[in-house]
Residue frames relative to the residue before (quaternion, step in Angstrom):
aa qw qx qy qz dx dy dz
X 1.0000 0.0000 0.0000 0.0000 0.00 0.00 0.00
X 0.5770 -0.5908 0.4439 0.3478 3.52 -1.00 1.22
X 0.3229 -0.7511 0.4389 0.3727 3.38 -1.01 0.13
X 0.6881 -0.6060 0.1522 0.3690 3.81 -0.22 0.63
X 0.5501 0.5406 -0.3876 0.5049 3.63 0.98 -0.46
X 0.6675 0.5804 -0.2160 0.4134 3.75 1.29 -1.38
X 0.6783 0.4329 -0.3709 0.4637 3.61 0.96 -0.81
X 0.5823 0.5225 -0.4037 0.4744 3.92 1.14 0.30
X 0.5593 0.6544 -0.3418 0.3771 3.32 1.16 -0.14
X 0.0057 0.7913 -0.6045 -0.0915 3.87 -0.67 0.33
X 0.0027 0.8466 -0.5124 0.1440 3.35 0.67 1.42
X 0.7768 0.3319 -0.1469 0.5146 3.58 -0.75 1.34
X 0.4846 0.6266 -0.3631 0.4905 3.76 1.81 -0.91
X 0.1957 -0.4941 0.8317 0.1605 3.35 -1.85 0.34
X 0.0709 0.6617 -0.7438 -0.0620 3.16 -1.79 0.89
X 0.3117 -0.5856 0.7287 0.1701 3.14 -1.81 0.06
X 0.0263 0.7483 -0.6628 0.0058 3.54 -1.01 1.01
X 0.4475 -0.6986 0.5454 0.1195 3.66 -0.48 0.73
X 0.7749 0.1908 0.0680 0.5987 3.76 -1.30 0.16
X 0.7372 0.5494 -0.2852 0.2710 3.57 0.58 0.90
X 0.2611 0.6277 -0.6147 0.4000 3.10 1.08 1.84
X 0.8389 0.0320 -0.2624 0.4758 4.08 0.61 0.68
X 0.8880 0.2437 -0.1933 0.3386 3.21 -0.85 -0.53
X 0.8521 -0.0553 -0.0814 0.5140 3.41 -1.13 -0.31
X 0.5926 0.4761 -0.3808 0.5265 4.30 1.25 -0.87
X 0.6185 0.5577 -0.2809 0.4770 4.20 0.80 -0.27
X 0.5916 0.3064 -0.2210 0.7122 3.55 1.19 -0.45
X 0.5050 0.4261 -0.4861 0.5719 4.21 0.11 -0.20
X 0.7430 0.3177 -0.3164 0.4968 3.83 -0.18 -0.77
X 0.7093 0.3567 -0.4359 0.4239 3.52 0.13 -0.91
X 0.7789 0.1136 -0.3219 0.5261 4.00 0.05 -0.26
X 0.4967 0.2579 -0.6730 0.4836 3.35 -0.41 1.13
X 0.6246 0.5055 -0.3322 0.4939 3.51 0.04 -0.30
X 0.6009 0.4839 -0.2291 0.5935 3.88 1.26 -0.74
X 0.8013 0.2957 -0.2232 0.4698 3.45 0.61 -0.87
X 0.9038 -0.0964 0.1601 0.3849 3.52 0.79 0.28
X 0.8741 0.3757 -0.0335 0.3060 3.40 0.68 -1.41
X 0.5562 -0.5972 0.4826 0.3181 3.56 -0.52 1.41
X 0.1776 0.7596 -0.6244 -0.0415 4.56 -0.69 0.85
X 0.2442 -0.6880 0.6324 0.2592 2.64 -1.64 0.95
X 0.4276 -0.7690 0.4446 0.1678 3.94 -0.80 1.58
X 0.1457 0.8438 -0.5164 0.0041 3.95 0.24 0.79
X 0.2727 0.7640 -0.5517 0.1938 3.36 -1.34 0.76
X 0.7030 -0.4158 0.3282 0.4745 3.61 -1.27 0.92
X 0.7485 0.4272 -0.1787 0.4746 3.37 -0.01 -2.22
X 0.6758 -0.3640 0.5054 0.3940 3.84 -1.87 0.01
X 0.0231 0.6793 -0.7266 -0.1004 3.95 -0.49 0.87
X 0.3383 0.6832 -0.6350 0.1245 4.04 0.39 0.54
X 0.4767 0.6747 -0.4557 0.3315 3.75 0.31 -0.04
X 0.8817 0.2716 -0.2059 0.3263 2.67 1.18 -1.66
X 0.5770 0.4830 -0.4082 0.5169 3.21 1.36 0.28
X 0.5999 0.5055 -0.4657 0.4096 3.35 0.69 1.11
X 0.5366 0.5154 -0.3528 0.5674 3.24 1.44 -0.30
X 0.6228 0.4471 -0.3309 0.5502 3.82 0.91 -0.95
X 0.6609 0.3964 -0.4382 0.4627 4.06 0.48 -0.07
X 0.5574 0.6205 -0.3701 0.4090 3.65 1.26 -0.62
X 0.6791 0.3804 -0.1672 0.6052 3.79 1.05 -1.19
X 0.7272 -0.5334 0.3003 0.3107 3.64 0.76 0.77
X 0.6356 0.6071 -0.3160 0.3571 3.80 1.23 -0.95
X 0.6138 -0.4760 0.5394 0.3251 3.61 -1.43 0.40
X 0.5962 0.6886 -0.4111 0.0369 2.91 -1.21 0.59
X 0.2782 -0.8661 0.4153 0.0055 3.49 -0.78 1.07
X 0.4665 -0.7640 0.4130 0.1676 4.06 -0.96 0.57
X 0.1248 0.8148 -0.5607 0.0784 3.24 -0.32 0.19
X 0.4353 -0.7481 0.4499 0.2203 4.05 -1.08 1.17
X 0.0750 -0.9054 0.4060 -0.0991 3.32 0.12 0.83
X 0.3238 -0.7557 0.5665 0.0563 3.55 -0.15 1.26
X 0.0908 -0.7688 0.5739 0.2672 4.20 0.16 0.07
X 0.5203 0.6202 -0.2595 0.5265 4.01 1.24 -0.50
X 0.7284 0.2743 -0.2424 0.5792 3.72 0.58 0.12
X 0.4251 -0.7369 0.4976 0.1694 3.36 -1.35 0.93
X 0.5938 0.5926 -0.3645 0.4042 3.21 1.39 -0.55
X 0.6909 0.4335 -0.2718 0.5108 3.31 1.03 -1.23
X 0.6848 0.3600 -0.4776 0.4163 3.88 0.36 0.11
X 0.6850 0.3248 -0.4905 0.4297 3.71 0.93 0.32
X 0.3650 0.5789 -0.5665 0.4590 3.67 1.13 0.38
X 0.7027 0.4787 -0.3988 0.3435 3.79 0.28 -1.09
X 0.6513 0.5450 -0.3218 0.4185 3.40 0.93 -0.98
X 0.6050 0.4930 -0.3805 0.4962 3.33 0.74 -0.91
X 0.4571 0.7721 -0.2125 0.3870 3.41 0.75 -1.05
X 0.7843 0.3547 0.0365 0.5077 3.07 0.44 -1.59
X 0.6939 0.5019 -0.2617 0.4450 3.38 0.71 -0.68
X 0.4533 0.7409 -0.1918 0.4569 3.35 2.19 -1.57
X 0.7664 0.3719 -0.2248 0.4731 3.72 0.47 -1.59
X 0.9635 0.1573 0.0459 0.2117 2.85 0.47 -1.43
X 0.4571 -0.6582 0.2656 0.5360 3.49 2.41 0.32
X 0.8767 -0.1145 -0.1032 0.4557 3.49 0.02 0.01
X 0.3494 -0.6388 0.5940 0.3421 4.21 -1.29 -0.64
X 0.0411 -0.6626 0.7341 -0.1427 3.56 -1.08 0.74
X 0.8822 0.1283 -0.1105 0.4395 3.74 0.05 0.39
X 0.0392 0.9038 -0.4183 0.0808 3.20 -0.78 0.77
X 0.1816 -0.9014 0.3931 -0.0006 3.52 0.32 1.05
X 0.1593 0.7350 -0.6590 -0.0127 3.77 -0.01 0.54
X 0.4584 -0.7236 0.4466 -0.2584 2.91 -1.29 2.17
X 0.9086 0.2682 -0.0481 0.3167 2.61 0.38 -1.99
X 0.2043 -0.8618 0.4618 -0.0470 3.63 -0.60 1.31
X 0.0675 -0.7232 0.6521 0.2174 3.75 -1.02 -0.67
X 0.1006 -0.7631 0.6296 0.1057 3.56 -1.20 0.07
X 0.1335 -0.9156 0.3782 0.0299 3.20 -1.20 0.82
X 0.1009 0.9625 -0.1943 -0.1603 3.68 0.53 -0.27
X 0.0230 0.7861 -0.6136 0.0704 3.29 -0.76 1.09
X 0.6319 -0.4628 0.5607 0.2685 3.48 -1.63 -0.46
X 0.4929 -0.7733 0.1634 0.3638 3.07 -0.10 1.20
X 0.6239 0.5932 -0.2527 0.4415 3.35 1.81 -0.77
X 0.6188 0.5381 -0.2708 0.5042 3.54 1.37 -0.53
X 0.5315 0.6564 -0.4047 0.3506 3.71 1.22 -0.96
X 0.1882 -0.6590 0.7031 0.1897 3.63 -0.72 0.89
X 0.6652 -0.5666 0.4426 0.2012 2.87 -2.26 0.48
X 0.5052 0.6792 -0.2981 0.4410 3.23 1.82 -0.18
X 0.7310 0.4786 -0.2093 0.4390 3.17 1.10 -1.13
X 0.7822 0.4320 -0.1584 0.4200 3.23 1.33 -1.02
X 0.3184 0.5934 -0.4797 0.5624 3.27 2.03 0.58
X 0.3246 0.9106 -0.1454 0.2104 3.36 0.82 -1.29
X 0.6756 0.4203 0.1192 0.5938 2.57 -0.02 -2.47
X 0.8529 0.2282 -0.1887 0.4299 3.51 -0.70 -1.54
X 0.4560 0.5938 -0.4485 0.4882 3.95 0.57 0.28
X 0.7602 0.3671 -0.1705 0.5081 3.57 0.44 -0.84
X 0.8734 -0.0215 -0.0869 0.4788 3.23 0.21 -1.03
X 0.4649 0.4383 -0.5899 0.4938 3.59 0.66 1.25
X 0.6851 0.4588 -0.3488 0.4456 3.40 0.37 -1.70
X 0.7861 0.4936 -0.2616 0.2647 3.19 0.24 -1.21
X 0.5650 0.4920 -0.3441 0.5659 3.62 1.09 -0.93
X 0.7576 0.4116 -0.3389 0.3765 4.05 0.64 -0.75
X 0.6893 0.3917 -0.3680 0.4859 3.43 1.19 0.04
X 0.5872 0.4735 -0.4582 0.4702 3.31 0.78 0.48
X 0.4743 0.6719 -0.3957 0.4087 3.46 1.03 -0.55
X 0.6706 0.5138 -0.1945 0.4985 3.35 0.64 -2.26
X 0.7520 0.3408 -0.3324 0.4559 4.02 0.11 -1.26
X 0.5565 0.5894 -0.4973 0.3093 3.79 0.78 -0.71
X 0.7359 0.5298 -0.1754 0.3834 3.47 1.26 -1.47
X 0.5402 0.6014 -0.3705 0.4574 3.35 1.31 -0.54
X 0.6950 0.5534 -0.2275 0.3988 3.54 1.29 -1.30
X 0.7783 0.1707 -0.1421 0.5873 3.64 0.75 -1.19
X 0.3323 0.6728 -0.6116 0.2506 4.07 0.22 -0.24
X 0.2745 -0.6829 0.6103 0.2930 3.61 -1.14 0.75
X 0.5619 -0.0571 -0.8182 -0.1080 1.66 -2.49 0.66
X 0.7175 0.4993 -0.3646 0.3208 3.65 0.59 -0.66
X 0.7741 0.0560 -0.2914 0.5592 3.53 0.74 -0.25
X 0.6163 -0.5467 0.4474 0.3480 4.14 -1.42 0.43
X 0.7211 -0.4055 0.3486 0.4405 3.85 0.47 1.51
X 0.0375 0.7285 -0.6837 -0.0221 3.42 -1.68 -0.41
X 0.1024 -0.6980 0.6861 0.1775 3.41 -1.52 -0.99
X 0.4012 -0.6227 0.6664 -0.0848 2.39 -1.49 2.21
X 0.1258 -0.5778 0.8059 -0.0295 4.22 -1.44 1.63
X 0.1306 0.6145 -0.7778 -0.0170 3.27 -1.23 1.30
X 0.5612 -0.6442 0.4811 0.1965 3.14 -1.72 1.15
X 0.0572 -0.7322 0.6761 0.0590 3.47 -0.70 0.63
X 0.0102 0.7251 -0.6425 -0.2474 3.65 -0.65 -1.76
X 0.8800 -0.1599 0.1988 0.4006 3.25 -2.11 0.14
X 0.6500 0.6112 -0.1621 0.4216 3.22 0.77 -1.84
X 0.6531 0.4651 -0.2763 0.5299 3.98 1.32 -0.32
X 0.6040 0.5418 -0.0909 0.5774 3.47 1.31 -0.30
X 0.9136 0.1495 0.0449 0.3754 3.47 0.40 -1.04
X 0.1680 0.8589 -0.3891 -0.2874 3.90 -0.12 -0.80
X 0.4512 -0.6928 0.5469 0.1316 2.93 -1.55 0.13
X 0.5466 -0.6397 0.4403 0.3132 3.39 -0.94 -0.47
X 0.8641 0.2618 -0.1289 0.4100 3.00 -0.83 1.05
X 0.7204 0.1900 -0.2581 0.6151 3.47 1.77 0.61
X 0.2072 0.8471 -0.4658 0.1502 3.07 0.60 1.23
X 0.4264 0.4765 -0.5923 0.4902 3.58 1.15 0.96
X 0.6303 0.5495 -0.4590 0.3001 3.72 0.63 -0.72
X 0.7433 0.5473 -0.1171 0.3665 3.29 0.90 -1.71
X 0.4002 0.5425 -0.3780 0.6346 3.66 2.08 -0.36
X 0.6285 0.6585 -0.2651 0.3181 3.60 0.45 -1.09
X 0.7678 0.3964 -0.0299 0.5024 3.20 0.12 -1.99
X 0.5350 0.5407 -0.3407 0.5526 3.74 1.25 -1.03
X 0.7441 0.4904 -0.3124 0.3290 4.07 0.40 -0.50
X 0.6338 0.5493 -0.2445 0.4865 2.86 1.60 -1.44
X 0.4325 0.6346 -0.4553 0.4504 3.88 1.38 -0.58
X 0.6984 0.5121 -0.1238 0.4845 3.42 -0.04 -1.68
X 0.6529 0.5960 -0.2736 0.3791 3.30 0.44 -1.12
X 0.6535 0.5719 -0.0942 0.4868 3.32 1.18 -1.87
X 0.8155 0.3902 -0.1377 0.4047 3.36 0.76 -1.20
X 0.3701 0.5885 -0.4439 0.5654 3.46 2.01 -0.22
X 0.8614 0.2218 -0.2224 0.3991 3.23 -0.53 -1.53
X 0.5181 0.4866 -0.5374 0.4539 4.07 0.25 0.68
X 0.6989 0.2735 -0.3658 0.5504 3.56 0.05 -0.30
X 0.5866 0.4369 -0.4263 0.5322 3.95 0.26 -0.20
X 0.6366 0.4235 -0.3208 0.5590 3.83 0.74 -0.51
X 0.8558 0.2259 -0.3123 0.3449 3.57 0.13 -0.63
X 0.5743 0.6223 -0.3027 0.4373 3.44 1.51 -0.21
X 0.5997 0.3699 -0.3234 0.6315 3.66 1.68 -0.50
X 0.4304 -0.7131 0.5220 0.1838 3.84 0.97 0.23
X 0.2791 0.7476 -0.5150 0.3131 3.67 1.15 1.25
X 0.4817 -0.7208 0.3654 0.3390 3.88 1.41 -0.04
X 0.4949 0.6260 -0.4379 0.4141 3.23 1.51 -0.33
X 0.2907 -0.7533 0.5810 0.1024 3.42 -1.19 1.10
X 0.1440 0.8182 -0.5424 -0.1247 4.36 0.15 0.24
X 0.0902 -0.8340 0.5440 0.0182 3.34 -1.27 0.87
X 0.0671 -0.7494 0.6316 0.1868 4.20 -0.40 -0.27
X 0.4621 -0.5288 0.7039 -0.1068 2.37 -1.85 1.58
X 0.1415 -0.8208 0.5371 -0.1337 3.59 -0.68 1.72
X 0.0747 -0.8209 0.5633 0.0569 3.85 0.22 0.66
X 0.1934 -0.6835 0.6023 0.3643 2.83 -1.43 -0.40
X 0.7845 -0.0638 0.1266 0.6037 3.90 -0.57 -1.03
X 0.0073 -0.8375 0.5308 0.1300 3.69 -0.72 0.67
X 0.4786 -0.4394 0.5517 0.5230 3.92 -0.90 -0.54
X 0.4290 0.5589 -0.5691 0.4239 3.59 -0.28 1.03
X 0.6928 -0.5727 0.2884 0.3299 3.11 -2.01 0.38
X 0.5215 0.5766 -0.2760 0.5651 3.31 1.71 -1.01
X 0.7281 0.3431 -0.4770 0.3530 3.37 0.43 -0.19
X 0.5978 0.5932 -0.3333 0.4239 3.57 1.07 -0.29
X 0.6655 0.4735 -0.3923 0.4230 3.04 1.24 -0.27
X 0.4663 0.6472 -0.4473 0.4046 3.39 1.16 -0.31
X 0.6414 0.5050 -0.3852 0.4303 3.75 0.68 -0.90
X 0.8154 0.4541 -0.1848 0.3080 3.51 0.83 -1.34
X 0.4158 0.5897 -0.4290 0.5434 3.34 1.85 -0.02
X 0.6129 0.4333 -0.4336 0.4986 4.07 0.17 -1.22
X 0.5348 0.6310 -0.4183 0.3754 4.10 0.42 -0.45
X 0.8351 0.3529 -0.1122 0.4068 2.70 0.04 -2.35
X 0.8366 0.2210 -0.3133 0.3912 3.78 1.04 -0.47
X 0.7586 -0.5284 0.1122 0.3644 3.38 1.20 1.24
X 0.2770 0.7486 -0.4562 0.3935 3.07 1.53 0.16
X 0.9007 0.0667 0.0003 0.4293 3.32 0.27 -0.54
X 0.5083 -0.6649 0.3338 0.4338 3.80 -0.65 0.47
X 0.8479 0.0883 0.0225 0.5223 3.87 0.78 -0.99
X 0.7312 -0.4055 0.3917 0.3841 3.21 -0.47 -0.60
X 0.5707 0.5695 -0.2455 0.5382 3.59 0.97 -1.66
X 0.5645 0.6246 -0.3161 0.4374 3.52 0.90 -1.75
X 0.6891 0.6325 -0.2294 0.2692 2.99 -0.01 -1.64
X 0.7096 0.3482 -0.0686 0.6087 3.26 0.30 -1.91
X 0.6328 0.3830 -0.5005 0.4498 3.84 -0.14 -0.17
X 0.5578 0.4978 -0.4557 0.4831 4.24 0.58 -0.80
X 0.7836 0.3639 -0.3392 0.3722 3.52 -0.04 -1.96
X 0.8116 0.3864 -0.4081 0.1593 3.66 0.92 -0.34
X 0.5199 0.5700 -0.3853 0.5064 3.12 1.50 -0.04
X 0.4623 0.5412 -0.4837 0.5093 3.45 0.66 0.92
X 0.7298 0.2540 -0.3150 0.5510 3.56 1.03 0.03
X 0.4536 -0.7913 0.3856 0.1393 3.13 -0.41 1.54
X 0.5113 0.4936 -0.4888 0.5060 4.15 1.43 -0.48
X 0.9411 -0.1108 0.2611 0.1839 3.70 0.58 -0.62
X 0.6470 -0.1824 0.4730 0.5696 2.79 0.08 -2.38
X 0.6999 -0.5566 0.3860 0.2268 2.84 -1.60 0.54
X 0.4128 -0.5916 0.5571 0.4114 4.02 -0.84 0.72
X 0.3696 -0.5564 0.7299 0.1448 2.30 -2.41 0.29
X 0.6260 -0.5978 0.3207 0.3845 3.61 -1.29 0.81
X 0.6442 0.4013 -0.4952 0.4228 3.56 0.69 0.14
X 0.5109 0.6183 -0.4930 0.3371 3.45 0.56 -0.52
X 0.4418 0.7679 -0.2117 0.4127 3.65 1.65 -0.73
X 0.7250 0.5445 0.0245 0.4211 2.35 0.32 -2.64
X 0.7855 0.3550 -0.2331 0.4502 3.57 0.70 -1.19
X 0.7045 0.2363 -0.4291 0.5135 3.72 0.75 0.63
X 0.3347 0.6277 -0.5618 0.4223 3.52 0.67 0.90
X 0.8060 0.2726 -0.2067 0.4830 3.45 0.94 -1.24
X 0.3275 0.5944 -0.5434 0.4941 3.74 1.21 0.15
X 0.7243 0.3898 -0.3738 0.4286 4.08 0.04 -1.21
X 0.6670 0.6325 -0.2411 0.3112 3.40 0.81 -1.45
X 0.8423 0.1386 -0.0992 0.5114 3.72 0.96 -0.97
X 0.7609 -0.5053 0.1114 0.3914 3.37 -1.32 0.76
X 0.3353 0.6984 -0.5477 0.3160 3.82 0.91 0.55
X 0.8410 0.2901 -0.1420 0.4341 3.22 1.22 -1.23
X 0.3387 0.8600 -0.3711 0.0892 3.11 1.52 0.27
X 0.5070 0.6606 -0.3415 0.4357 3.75 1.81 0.36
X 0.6054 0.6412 -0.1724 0.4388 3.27 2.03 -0.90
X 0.2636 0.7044 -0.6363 0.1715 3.28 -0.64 1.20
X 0.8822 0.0556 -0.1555 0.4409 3.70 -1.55 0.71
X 0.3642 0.6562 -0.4638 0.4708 3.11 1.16 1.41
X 0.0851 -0.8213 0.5314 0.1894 3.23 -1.63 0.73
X 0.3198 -0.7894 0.4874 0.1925 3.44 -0.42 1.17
X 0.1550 -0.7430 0.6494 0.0475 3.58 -0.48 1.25
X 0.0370 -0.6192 0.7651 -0.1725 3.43 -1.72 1.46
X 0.1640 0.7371 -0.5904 0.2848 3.23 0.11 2.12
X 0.5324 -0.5948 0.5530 0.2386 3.51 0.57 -0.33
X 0.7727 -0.4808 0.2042 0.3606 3.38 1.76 0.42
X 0.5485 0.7245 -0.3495 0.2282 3.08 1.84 -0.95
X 0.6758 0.5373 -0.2737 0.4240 3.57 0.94 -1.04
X 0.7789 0.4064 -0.3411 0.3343 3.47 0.92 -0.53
X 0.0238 0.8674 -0.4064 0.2860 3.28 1.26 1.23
């Protein structure tokens, strides 16, 4: 029997983490990248920081601009990935956007938007992840698609996100049983936050503002936190640190599951 600290390890893994030159997709790389695994960091914006900070702590790891909305550019990444580092075993789709209106005010532009990125996008990475590791031709893997709280629950006033995140749920649990019933080894799971220390989470406070939901800001953040019942708000590793629970062979029983890390909110 493995010894326990070791079955958290993903020593030798290639991952891909999307949406991951800051927040919560910047901490996914840094501890996979802590525990073992060679990342390739993709995203719109420069993610070079974070593959400097992951060369600083000794780990492998390389950048690459990445559009998640385009097929071409998610088999460039793979290739990519395979290019640096010989093969893929992990995949993280990350990258998101959020938006917020009233449901009557929400244009169709925005709320195309929304589900482009983090529907399209989380479903083409899914599809190319499987093409890449599915047995026989590649040695299985495991696909983390972000969802959150917001996939589970709703709220007011973001009802392109919560259409969104609600797909990527469903979305997660489609393509696991179709993975484990065609016996491709691929393991998919979602990861459900709630409010983190991040920019997207601040924006959440400043949307309930801007569309009257709330009087100020201060206001704001005191409601969204007393809605988590541990307290306070997470932090991006707290994230990060069940990304790599799904990812290595601790969780290797875990499929079409969603691992919620709210701080309590859902169990309301």
């Amino acid at each position: 029997m493995a010894a326990a600290n070791n079955v958290f390890r993903v020593d030798g893994k290639v991952a891909l983490v999307t949406g991951a030159a800051r927040g919560i997709g910047a901490e996914i790389a840094l501890a996979l990248a802590n525990a073992g695994a060679a990342v390739l960091v993709t995203d719109l914006a420069d993610a070079g920081d974070t593959v400097a900070k992951i060369k600083a702590a000794g780990g492998k790891a390389a950048a690459l601009k990445h559009n998640v909305t385009v097929e071409a550019e998610w088999e460039a990444a793979v290739a990519a990935a395979k290019r640096e580092f010989g093969s893929l075993d992990i995949v993280v789709n990350n990258a998101g956007i959020e938006t917020a209106a009233l449901i009557a005010n929400c244009t169709l532009e925005d709320f195309s938007n929304v589900m482009n990125i983090n529907v399209n996008g989380v479903f083409l990475g899914v599809k190319h992840a499987i093409r890449a590791m599915a047995k026989p031709n590649g040695n299985g893997g495991v696909i983390v698609n972000m969802s959150s709280v917001a996939g589970l629950i709703g709220t007011t006033g973001h009802v392109a996100y919560h259409a969104s995140k609600g797909a990527v749920r469903l979305l997660t649990k489609a393509a696991a049983i179709e993975c484990a019933q065609l016996q491709t080894g691929v393991r998919v799971n979602s990861v459900h936050p709630a409010i983190v220390q991040t920019e997207m989470g601040a924006n959440f406070m400043q949307h309930l503002v801007d569309l009257g939901l709330a009087p100020d800001y201060a206001s704001a953040e005191a409601a969204v936190k007393a809605m988590h019942p541990i307290g306070h708000f997470g932090e991006p590793a707290d994230v990060a640190n069940g990304v790599v629970y799904l990812a290595s062979d601790a969780g290797k029983w875990v499929t079409g599951s969603e691992l919620v890390i709210d701080g309590g909110l859902t169990a309301i």
